[in-house]
C-alpha positions in Angstrom: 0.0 0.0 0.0 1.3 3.3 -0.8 2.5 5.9 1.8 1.4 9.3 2.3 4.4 10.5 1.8 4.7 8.9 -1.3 1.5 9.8 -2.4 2.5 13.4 -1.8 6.0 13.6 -3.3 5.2 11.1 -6.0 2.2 13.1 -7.4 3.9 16.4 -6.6 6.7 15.3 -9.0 4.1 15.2 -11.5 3.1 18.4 -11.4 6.7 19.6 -11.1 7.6 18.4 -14.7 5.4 21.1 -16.0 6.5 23.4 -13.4 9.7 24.5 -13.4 9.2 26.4 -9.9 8.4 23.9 -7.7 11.4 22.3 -5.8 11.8 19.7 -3.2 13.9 19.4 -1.0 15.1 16.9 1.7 16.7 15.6 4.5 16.1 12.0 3.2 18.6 10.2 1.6 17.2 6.8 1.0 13.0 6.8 -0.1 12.3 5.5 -3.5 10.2 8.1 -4.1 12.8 10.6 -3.7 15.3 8.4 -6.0 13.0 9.4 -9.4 13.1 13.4 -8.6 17.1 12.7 -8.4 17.4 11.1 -11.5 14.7 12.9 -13.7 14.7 16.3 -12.2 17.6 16.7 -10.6 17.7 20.6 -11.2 14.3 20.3 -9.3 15.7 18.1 -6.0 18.1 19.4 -3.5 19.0 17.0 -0.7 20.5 18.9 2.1 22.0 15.5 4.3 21.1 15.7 7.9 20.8 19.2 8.2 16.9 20.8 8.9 17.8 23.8 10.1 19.7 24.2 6.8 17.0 22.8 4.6 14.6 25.5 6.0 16.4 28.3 5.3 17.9 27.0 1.8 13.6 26.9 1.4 12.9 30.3 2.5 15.1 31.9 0.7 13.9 29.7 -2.6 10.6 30.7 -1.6 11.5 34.2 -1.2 12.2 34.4 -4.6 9.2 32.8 -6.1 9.5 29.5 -5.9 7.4 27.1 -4.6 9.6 24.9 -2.2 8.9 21.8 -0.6 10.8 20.6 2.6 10.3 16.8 3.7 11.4 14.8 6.7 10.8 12.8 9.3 7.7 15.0 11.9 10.0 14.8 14.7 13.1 16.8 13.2 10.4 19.6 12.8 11.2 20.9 16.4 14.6 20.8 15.6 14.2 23.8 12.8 11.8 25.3 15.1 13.9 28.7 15.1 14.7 28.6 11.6 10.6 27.6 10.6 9.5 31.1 13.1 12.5 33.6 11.6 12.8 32.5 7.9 9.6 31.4 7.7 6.9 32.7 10.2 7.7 36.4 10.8 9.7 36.6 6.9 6.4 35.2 5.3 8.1 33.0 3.1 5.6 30.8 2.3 7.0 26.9 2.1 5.0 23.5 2.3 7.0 21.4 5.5 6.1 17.5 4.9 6.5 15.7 8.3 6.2 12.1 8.1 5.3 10.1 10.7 3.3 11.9 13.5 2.2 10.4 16.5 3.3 7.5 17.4 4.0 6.3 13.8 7.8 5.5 13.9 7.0 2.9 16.6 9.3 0.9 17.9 11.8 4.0 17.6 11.4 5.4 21.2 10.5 8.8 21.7 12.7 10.5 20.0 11.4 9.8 16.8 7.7 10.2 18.1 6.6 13.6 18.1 3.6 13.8 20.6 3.5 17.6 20.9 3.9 18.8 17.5 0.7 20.0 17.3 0.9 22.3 20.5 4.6 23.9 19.2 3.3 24.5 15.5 0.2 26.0 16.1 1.7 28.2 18.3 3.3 30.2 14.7 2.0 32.7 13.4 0.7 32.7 10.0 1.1 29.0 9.9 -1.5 26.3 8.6 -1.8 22.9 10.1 -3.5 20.3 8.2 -3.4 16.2 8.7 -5.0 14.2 6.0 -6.7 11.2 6.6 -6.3 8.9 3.4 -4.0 9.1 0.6 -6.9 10.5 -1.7 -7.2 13.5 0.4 -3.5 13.8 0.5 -3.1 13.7 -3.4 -5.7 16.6 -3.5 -4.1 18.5 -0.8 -0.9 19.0 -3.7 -3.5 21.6 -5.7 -4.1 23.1 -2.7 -0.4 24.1 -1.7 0.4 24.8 -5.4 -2.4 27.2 -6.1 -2.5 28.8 -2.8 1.1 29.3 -1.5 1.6 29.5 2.2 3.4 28.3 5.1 2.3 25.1 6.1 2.8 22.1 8.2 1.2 18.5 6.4 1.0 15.6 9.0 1.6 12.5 7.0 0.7 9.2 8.2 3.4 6.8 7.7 1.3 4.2 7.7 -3.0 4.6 8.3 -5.7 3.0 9.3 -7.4 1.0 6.4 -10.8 1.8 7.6 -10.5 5.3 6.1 -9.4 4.0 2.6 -12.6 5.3 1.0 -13.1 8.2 3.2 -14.0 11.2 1.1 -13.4 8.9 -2.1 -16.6 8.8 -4.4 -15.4 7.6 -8.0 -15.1 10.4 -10.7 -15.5 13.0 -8.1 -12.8 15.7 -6.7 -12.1 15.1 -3.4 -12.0 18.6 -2.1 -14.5 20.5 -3.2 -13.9 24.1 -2.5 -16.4 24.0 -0.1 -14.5 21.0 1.5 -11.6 22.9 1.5 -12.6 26.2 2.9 -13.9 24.0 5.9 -11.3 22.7 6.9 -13.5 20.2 8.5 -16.3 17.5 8.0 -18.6 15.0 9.4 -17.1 11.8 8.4 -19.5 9.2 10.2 -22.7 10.8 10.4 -24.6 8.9 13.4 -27.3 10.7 14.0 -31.1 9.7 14.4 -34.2 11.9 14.2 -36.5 10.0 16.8 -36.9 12.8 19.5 -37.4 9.4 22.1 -33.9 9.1 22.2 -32.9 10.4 25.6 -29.4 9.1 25.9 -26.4 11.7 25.1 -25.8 12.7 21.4 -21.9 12.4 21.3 -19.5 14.4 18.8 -16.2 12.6 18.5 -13.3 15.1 17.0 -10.2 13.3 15.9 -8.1 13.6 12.7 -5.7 11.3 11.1 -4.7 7.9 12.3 -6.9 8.3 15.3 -10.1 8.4 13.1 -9.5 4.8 12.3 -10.3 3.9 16.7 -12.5 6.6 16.5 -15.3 5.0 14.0 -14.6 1.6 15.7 -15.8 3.5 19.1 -18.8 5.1 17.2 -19.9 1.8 16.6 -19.6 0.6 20.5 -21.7 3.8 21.7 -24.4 3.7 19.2 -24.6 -0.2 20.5 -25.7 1.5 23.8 -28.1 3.9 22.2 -26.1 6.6 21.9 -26.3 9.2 19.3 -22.6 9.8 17.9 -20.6 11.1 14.7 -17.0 11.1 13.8 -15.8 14.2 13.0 -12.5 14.9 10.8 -10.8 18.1 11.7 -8.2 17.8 9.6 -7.2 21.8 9.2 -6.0 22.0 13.3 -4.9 25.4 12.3 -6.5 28.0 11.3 -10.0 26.3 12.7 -12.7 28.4 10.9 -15.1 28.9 14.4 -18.3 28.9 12.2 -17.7 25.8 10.5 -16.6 23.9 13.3 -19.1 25.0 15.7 -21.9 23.9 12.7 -20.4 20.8 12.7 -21.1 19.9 16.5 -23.9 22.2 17.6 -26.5 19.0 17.0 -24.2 17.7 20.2 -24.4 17.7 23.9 -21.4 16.1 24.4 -18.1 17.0 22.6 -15.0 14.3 22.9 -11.6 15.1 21.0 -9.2 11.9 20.8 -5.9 12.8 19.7 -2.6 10.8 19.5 -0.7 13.5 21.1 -0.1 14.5 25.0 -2.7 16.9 25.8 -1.0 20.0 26.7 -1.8 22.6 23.8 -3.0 19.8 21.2 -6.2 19.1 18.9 -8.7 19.0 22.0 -7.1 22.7 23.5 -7.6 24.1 20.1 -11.2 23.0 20.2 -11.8 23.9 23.7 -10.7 27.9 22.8 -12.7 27.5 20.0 -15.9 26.8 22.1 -14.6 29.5 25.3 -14.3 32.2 21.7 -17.7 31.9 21.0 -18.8 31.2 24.6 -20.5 28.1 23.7 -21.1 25.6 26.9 -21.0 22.1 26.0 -19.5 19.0 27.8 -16.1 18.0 26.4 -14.1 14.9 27.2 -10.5 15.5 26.3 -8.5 11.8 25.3 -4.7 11.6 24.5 -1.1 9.9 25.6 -0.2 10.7 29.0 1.9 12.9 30.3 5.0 11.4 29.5 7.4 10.1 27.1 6.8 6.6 25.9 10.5 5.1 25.8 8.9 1.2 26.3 9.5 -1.3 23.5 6.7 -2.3 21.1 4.5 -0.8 17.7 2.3 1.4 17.1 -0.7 -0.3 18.4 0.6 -1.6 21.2 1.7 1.5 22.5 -1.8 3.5 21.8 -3.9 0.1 24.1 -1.3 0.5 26.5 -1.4 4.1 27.4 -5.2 4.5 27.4 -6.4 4.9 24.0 -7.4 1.4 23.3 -10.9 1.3 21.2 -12.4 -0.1 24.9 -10.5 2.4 27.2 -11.5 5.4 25.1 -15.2 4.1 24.8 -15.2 3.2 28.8 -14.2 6.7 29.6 -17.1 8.1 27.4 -19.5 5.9 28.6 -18.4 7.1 32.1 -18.1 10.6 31.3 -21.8 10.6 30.5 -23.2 8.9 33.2 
């Protein structure tokens, strides 16, 4: 199955043979992906070895003079170029796509430092930045027109590997994936769960995830509907800038808000949806789920690590069930 970061780059190299400004460049010396822009458009590919902060600036300045630069590595080298992404990037307004694969936990058995469980609480603290985590590789492959027609400095959390039960997520045949509407959303219902008996007395329940996490998510729908709740899935995949009207239509049908995320809490997906609701002083119940407090330096894969630190498909649908009662 392909990648998301293949997807990406290898679909972005299509478009780069009619453009002669867009570049990539990486920190990567050994994807096969990477191996075709070095050998067909190797005016187009600059590999900058083991050196991010480098690679950022080489972009900005790229980007500075009209080009439209792409920088990928690994998501947890992006707080090593934190600096160079806030100067040269940031407060320059250079705008650059940054491709960070492997978010989460997705570089399992690695240890921690290859696990970047705060990312989204250190990039969304930017300014000017946009922070967007695709679900599927169709939503990735339309995300390239995006960053191409609409130049800006952004943050793509890709998936090294995804859940299979969002392969045909936002994927009806012979239609564009992201609509305009879709894409000035920045976010969608993805498993609608809603009925329309006024009976029902038990708690309507939003779940907000994005990414990997959507995959547990839609398996905990299923056990809460089983107990005659209410509940939806939904994908906020733009995490920065949240557009407050179209989240808050998303999950006004909702008494109960939960956000599941694959990062520590502290400044991550359920904080930016909690400001979002404080904003607009909307009152609703939210249940916040992520990785404790704490680095996970233990042995063992993705999985393994995610039903071990609480965010098992049973743990996270016990603590709803509880969090309702």
């Amino acid at each position: 199955m392909t990648t998301q970061r293949d997807t990406f780059i290898g679909h972005l190299f299509e478009y780069a043979k009619n453009d002669k400004d867009i570049y990539l460049v990486t920190v990567d010396q050994g994807a096969p992906t990477l191996d075709r822009w070095r050998k067909e458009l190797p005016n187009q590919f600059l590999s900058c070895g083991i050196s991010e902060q480098h690679a950022i600036n080489f972009a900005a300045g790229m980007a500075a003079g009209g080009k439209k630069v792409y920088v990928y590595f690994m998501a947890a080298w992006v707080a090593r170029c934190f600096e160079q992404i806030r100067y040269s990037c940031a407060m320059a307004e250079n705008p650059i796509t940054i491709l960070g694969n492997g978010v989460g936990l997705g570089y399992a058995p690695a240890g921690p430092a290859h696990e970047p469980n705060e990312d989204i609480a250190y990039m969304r603290s930017l300014v000017g930045i946009e922070i967007i985590t695709p679900c599927n590789n169709r939503v990735t492959e339309d995300l390239i027109r995006l960053t191409i027609e609409e130049p800006k400095l952004r943050y793509i959390r890709l998936e090294r590997k995804y859940a299979t039960e969002l392969d045909n997520v936002y994927s009806t045949p012979g239609v564009p994936c992201l609509s305009n509407n879709f894409l000035n959303k920045g976010v969608a219902i993805m498993k609608p769960g809603l009925s329309e008996n006024p009976l029902r007395t038990k708690s309507k329940i939003g779940i907000i995830s994005c990414g990997y996490m959507l995959g547990r998510s839609a398996k905990v729908m299923k056990k809460l509907l089983t107990e005659g709740h209410d509940c939806s899935v939904i994908d906020l995949w733009r995490i920065k800038p949240i557009i407050h009207n179209n989240l808050l239509e998303c999950i006004s049908k909702y008494d109960v808000i939960v956000t599941i995320e694959e990062q520590t809490l502290s400044g991550g997906l359920g904080s930016a949806v909690c400001e979002v609701l404080m904003d607009n002083r909307i009152k609703k119940n939210i249940l916040r789920i992520g990785l404790p407090e704490r680095y996970i330096f233990e042995n063992g894969g993705r999985d393994y690590h995610l039903d071990n630190n609480g965010l098992s498909v049973d743990s996270i649908a016990n603590k709803i069930l509880n969090f309702v009662k």
